[in-house]
Every structure is written in C-alpha cells, then in structure tokens.
C-alpha positions in Angstrom: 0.0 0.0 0.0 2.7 2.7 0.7 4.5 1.8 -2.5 1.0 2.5 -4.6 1.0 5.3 -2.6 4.5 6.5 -3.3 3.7 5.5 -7.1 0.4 7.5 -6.8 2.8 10.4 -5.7 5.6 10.2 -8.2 3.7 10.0 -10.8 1.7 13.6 -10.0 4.9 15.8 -11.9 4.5 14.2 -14.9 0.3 14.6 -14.8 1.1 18.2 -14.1 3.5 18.5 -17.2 1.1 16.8 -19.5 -1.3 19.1 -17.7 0.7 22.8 -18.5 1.0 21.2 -22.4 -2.8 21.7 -22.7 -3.0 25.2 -21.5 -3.5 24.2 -17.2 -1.8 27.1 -15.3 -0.7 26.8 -11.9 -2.9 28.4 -9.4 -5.9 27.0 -11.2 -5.0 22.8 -11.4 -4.0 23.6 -8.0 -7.6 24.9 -6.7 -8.9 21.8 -8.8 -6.8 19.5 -7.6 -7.3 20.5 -3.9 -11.1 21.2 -4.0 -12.0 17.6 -5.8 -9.0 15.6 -3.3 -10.9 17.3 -0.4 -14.5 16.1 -1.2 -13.4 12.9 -2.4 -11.0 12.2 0.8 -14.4 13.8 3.0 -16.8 11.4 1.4 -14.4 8.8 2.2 -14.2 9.6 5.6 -18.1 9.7 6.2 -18.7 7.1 4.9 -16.0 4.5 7.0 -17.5 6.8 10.2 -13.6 8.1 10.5 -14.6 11.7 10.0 -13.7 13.3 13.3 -12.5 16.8 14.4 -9.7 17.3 16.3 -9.6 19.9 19.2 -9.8 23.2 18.5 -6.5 24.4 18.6 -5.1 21.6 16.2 -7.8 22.4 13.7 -6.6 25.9 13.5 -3.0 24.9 13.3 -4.1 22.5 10.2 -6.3 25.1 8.5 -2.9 27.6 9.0 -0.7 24.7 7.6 -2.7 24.1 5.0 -3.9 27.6 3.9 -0.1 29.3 4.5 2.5 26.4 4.3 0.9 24.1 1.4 -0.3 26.9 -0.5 3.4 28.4 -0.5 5.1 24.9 -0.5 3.2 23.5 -3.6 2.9 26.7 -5.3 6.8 27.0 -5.5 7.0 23.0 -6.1 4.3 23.2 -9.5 5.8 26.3 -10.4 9.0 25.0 -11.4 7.8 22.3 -13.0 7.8 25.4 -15.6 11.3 26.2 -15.6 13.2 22.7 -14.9 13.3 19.1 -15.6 11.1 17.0 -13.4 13.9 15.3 -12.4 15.8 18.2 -10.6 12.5 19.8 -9.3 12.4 16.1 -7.6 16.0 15.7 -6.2 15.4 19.5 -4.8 12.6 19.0 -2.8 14.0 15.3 -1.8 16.5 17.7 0.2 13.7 17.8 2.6 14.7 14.9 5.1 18.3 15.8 5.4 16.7 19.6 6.6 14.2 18.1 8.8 16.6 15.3 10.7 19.2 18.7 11.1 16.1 20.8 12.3 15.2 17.6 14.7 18.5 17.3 16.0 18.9 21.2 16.3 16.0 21.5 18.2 16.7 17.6 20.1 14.0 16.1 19.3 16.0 13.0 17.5 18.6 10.7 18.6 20.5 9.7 15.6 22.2 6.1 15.8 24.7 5.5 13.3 23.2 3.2 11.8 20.5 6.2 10.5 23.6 8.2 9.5 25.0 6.1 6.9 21.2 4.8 5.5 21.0 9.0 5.2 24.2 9.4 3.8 23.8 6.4 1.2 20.0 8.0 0.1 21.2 12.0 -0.5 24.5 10.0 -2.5 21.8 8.1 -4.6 19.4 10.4 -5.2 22.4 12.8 -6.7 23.1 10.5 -8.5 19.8 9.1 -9.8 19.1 12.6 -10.6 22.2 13.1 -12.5 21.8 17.3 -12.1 23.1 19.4 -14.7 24.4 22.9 -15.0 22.5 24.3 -17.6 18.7 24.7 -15.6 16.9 28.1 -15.0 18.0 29.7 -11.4 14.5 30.9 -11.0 13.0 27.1 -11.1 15.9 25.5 -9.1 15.5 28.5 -6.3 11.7 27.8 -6.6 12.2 24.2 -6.1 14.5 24.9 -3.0 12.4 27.2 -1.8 9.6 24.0 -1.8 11.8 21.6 0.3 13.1 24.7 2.6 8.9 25.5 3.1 8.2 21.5 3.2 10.6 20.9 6.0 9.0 24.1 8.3 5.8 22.6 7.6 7.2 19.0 8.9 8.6 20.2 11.7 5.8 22.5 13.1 3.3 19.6 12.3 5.2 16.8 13.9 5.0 18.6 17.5 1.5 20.4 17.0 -0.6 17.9 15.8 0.3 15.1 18.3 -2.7 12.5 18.6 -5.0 13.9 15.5 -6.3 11.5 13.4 -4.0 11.2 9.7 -6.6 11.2 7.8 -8.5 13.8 8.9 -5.6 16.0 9.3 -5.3 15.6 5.7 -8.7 16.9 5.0 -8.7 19.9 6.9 -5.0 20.8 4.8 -6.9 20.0 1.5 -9.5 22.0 2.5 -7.6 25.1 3.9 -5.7 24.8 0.4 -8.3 24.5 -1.9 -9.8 27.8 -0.2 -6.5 30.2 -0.1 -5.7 29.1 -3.8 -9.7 30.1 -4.5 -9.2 32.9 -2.7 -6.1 33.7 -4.6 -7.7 33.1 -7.7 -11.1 35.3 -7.9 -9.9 39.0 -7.6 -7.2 38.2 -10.4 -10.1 37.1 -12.7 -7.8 33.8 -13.8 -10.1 31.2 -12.9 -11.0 29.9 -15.8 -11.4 26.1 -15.9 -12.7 25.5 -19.4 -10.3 23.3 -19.8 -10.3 20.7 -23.0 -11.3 17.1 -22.3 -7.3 15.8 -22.4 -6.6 18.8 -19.8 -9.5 17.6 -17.5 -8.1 14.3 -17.2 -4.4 15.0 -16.2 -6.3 17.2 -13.7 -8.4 14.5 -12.8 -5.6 11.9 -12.2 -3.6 14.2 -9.9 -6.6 15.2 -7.6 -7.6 11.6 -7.7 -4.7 9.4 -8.0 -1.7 11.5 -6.7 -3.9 13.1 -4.0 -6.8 11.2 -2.5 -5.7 7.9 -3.8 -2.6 8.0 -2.8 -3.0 9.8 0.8 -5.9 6.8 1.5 -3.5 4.0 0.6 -0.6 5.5 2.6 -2.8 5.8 5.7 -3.6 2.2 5.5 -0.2 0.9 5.2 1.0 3.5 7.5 -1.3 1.3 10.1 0.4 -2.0 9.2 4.2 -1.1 9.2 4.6 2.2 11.0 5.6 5.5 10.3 9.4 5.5 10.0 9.3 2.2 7.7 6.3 4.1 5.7 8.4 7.2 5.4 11.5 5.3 4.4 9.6 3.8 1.7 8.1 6.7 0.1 11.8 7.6 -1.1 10.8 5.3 -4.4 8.4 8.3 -5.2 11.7 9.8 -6.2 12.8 6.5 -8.5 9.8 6.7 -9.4 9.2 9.9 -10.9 12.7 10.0 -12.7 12.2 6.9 -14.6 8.9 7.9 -15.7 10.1 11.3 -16.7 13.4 9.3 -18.7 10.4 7.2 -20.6 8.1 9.7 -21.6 10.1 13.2 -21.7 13.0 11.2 -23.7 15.5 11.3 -20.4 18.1 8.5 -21.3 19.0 6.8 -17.6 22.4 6.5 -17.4 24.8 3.7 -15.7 25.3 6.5 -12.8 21.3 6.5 -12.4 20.9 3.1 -11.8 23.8 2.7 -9.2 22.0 5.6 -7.7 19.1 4.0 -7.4 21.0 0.7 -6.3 22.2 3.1 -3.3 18.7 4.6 -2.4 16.9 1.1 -2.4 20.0 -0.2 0.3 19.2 2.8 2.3 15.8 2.1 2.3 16.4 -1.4 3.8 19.3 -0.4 6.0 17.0 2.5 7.6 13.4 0.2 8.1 15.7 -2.4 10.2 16.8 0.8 12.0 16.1 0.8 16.1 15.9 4.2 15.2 12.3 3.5 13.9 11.4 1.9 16.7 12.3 4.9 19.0 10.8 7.6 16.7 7.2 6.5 17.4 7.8 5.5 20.7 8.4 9.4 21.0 5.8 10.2 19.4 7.3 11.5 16.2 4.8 11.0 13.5 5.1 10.7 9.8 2.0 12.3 9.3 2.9 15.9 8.0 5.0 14.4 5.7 1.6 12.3 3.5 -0.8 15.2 4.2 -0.3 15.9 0.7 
C-alpha cells in the first residue's frame, strides 16, 4: 500500500506536465486538484465513520498549515515544473529529510544512531546520483524548487510537535480543505479562474486530484497502520525512482549507468533505515510521519 501510494505520488509531476501542455496554469489545477481531493478524501471519511474533528486548537493549526505552508510549499514545487526538468525539481525538494533530521537534531528532538547516519548518507548519494543534475537549468525554477523543500521541511517540523494524537486522515482533510480555499481565494480578484479546460486537460487534472492526491494519501494511511511511520516514510523515497524513470520514458531522459547505481544506493538505504532501532524509538516518541503524507 505505501509503494502505490509512493507511485500515486511520483507520478503527479508528470500529470502536471502533460497538464501545462494543454493550457493548465498553476494556481488554477492547484484549486482543482485540492477542491475535488478534499470532497473525495471527506466522502471517504463519512462514509467508514472516520470523519472526526480534532480539538480546536489543532484544527486551526491544520487550516494555517494548510492555507499558509501548502499553499506556498506547492505553489513554489508546481511552479518550477515550468522552468526545470522533473527530475531536478524532484531531487530539490528530496533535500527535505536531510533539513528536517538537522532541524530535529537542532532542536533535540531525535537521537540519531549511526546506523540512521550512513542509510541518510547512502539515500542523499543516490538520489544525486539518480538525478544526475546538470548545470544548464533556470535559477529561477531550481530556487523555486529549493524554496519548496526549505517550506516542506518548516511545515514538517511545526506539524510533527502540534498535531500530536490527530487522526491522519483527517488532518489531511482539513490541509486539502484550507488549500483549496486560499488558492480560490487567490484566484477570484485576479479574474484567472478559468477552468474551461479541454477534455485531455480535465483528465491529467483528474488523475492528480484523484490518483496522486486522495488515492494516494488513503492507501498511505492504511499501510502507515500496518508497518509504521518510520518504515512508511522510508519507503516513500521510491516516489523519487519513481518519478525519474517515468520522466526518462516519456520526456526522452536516457538513464544512465550512474542513475541506476544511484538508485541501487537509495533502495540499500531504504532497507538499512526500516531495520533501524531508530524507527522503533521515533514512534515511541511520538514523532509521526503524518505531516510528511498530508499531501
């Protein structure tokens, strides 16, 4: 389940870039995909009987995450989708865990055993070179995508502590929903929403609010039940594999020899890190992975 969810998720770029081809801008697939996730994740939830609020003070802190830090965070991440290959918008924002275990540590909320150190140290070395960056990309995209991972790993961090106890799922919602009403919000005095979109357009849309969002989120949740959040989290690095391969296939990105020893070092990582005590010790205090599947 969290590898269909991590497929669900690495496959949203390349709905996007099909997406901009037939005339989608930003800010408006954005307000579709949030708005249709949100009523399709909330129908979900009423009808399993797992629609519950959480207190008060956690709602607002979701409806602020969702309506300041995901509205910034995938603004900057879709936007350079414009400017740069899919692959380096990925390994960009895949800078996220290295900012959020120095943040944890920083603030000492993580022990670190060194066993979590190398598995950390092997993934950022694969994902470089799975990525295979090259020199010749626009600085406005690349800082844009930075500037997604940098907002990403805020958002993780103020979540983890905040939100201790609230249900995933519906901590999900109330993002979606906070989203779906700044980037409306955003959208009506500027007169761009216009979602007369062709039929080819309405699908890519489709698939991301449906697969990449409420699909994938749902799936996640139900594996995140079965193995735990640190193996789940570890897992979702294939989103990464994933989204570079289907970029090389269908955007004519020849993988290299490099590539696949990168990925070679990213899947040992990935095993190394789930046999980690670390895990263990991560949910017994409490850290939760939820933040990091809200969206």
């Amino acid at each position: 389940m969290v590898l269909l969810s991590a497929l669900s998720f690495g496959l949203m770029p390349i709905f996007a870039r099909f997406a901009y081809r037939n005339g989608v801008e930003v800010q408006e697939l954005l307000f579709v995909r949030f708005t249709l996730a949100s009523v399709t994740l909330g129908l979900l939830l009423a009808s399993t009987g797992k629609a519950s609020l959480p207190p008060k003070r956690q709602v607002l802190t979701l409806l602020a995450l969702g309506g300041i830090g995901y509205f910034v965070q995938s603004t900057l991440y879709f936007t350079a989708l414009l400017y740069v290959p899919v692959s380096i918008v990925s390994l960009a924002l895949y800078t996220y865990p290295a900012f959020v275990s120095a943040g944890s540590l920083t603030l000492g909320w993580e022990r670190v055993s060194a066993r979590l150190i190398l598995s950390l140290l092997l993934a950022l070395a694969g994902l470089v070179l799975v990525v295979n960056p090259v020199l010749n990309v626009a600085p406005l995209g690349l800082l844009m995508a930075l500037g997604a991972a940098v907002t990403y790993t805020a958002y993780i961090l103020v979540s983890t502590r905040a939100l201790r106890g609230t249900r995933n799922e519906t901590a999900s919602l109330l993002v979606m929903v906070a989203a779906a009403v700044t980037f409306g919000i955003s959208l009506l005095p500027t007169g761009r929403l216009q979602i007369n979109w062709s039929a080819e357009a309405w699908l890519w849309a489709l698939m991301i609010s449906l697969i990449s969002t409420a699909l994938a989120i749902t799936v996640f949740f139900q594996g995140l039940q079965l193995i735990g959040p640190s193996r789940a989290s570890v897992l979702s690095v294939s989103e990464l594999i994933i989204s570079v391969f289907a970029a090389s296939i269908l955007f004519n990105e020849a993988l290299s020899l490099t590539q696949l020893l990168g990925g070679s070092l990213i899947f040992f990582a990935t095993v190394l890190a789930a046999r980690s005590e670390n895990a263990a010790r991560n949910e017994a205090h409490g850290l939760s992975d939820l933040p990091r599947r809200s969206i």
